[in-house]
VEXTI-248633 format. One line per 4 residues: their letters; for each residue x, y, z of C-alpha. Coordinates in pm, whole numbers. Layout:
BEGIN
a	X Y Z  ...
END
This chain:
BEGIN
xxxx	0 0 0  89 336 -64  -71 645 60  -6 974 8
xxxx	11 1237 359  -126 1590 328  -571 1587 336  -483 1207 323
xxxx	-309 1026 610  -199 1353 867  -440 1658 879  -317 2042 828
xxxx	-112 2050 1142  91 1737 1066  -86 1529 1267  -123 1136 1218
xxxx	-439 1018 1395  -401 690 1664  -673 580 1462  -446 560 1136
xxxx	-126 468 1331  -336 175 1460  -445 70 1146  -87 65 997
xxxx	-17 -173 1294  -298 -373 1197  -187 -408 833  181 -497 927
xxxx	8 -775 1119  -126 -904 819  182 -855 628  68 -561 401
xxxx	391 -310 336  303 42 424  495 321 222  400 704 142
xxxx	443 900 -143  411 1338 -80  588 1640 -272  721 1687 116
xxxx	1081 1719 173  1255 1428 345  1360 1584 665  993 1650 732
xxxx	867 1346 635  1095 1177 831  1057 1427 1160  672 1395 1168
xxxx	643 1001 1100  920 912 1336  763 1118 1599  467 882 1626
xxxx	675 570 1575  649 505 1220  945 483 964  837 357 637
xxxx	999 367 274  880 711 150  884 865 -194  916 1261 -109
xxxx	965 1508 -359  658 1439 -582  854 1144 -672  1243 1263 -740
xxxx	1351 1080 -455  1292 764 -227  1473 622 83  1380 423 394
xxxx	1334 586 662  1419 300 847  1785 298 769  1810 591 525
xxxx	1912 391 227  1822 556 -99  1603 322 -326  1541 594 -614
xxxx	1676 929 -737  1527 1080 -1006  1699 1462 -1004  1680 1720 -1304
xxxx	1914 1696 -1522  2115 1967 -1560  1960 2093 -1885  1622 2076 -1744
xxxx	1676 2209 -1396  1834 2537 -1602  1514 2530 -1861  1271 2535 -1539
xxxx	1402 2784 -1410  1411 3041 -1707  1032 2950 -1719  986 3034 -1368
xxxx	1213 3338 -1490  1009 3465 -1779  723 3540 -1516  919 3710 -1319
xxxx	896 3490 -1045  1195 3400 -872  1111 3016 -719  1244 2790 -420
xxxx	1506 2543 -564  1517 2153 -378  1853 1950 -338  1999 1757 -78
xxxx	2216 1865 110  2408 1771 433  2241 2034 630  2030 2213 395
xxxx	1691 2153 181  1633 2435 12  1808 2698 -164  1625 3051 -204
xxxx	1703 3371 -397  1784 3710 -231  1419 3795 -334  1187 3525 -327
xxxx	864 3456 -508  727 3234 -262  567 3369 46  744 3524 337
xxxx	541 3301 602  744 3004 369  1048 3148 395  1030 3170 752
xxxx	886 2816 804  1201 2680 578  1456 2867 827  1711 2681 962
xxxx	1727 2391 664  1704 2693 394  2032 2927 262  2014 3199 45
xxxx	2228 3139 -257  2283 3201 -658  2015 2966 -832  2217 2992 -1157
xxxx	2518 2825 -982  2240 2578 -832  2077 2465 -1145  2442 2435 -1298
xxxx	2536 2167 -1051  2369 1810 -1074  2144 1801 -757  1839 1967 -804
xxxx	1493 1815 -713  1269 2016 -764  1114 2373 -758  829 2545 -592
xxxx	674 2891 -497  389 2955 -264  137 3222 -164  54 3354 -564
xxxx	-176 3445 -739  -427 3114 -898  -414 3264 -1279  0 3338 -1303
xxxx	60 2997 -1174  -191 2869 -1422  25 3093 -1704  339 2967 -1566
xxxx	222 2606 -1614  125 2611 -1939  515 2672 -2044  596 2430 -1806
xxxx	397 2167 -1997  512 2289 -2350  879 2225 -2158  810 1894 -2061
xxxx	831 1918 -1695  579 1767 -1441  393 1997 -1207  103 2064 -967
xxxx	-64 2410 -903  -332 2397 -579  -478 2612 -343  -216 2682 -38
xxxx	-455 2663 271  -108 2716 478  29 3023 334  -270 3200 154
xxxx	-314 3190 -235  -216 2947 -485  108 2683 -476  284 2521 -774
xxxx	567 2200 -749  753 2155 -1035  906 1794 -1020  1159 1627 -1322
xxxx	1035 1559 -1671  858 1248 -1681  854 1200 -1299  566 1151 -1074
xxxx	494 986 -759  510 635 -955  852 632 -1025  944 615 -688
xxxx	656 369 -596  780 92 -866  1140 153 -772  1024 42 -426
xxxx	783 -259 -528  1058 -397 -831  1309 -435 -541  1088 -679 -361
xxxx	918 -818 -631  539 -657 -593  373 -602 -929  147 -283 -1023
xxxx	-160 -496 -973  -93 -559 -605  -41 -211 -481  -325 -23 -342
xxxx	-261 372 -356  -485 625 -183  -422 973 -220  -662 1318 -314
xxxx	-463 1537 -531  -352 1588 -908  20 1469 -790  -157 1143 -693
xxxx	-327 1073 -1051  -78 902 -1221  -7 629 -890  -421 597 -858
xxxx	-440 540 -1228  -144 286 -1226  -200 95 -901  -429 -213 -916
xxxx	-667 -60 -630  -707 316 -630  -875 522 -317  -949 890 -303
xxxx	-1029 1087 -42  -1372 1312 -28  -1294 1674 -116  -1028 1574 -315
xxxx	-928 1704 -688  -1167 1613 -942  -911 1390 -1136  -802 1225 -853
xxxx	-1232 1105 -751  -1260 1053 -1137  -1001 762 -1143  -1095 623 -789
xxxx	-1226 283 -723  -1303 361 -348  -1349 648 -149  -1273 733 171
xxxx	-1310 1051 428  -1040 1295 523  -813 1267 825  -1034 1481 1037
xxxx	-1274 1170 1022  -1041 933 1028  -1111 801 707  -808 647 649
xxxx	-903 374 877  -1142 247 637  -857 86 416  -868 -200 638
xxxx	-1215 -301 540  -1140 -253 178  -785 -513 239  -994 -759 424
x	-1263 -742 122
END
């Protein structure tokens, strides 16, 4: 199983329900493998789950990266190439917007402009694992996961993403119920949440038919279509209900405690 975490398995403060962490219990019982698969960075992935005693194999990143947070050992990486990370960024560029640029670093996540495009309540929460540095010299080097901005405007973002599809390169724009306004992640060309996912299940020989992915945004389309059991979430994005087999409620109800009736079934 694979599940996806924000309006899926932790609610808008980070929070896993016991209810959830009680049903991943449950599942290992009955030897079903547990993973997640989020545009989240890895250090927060990692900080939140292991708080409440839970270290699975996680896909972060939209997909550009996957690792066990068990033992830290890397299972995919998926990075721009250098070509593309310096393409994405003259789109982001040409609207004048000046973005949030991923790699992985010892100590540091994120590397921001002297004036960035995303919001300022962003900035602040990156802090510590954020540094302010040249994002030419960033997109020149191999390392680069992904970009993002938050806090703008619905309609630019929308603009934005149309040259980001004639480019090639995957992305997600969505409301920002965090930081006010609108949100876009752009991940590699070609690279979704899936990658990561079948990276995962090809090492211990689980086919596409066997995984059941839940998730309830347009970053989860692609692993709903592609998994042999998809669940969405209520409220979700209207591609992600429209290629649902089951639905489920949000983590403020719980809802993703009804997976176990759908395994057992």
């Amino acid at each position: 199983m694979v599940t996806d975490l924000d309006g899926t398995f932790w609610n808008r403060e980070l929070t896993v329900p016991a209810a959830h962490l009680a049903a991943v219990r449950t599942l290992a019982e009955q030897s079903v493998e547990v993973m997640v698969a989020t545009s989240r960075r890895r250090r927060v992935v990692a900080e939140h789950l292991s708080r409440v005693g839970f270290t699975p194999a996680a896909v972060v990143l939209d997909g550009a990266m996957g690792l066990d947070l068990r033992d830290g050992a890397r299972f995919h990486d998926a990075a721009f190439t250098t070509d593309a990370a310096v393409g994405v960024l003259e789109k982001f560029r040409c609207h004048g917007l000046e973005p949030c640029v991923y790699v992985d670093e010892p100590d540091v996540d994120v590397v921001l402009p002297s004036r960035p495009s995303t919001s300022a309540t962003h900035v602040a929460y990156l802090g510590p694992i954020a540094r302010t540095g040249d994002l030419d010299e960033t997109v020149a080097a191999f390392g680069v996961y992904s970009f993002s901005v938050t806090g703008r405007p619905q309609e630019e973002l929308l603009v934005l993403g149309k040259d980001l599809a004639a480019f090639g390169a995957e992305f997600t724009v969505f409301h920002e119920s965090v930081y006010g306004g609108w949100s876009v992640v752009v991940a590699p060309p070609q690279v979704t949440k899936w990658n990561g996912v079948v990276a995962f299940a090809d090492r211990h020989g689980i086919a596409a038919e066997e995984i059941l992915a839940v998730g309830d945004g347009d970053n989860d389309v692609d692993m709903l279509t592609r998994a042999g059991v998809a669940v969405a979430v209520r409220g979700g994005t209207e591609r992600a209900l429209a290629v649902a087999d089951h639905l489920i409620d949000g983590p403020e109800s719980t809802g993703w405690a009804a997976i176990l009736d759908l395994v057992s079934h």
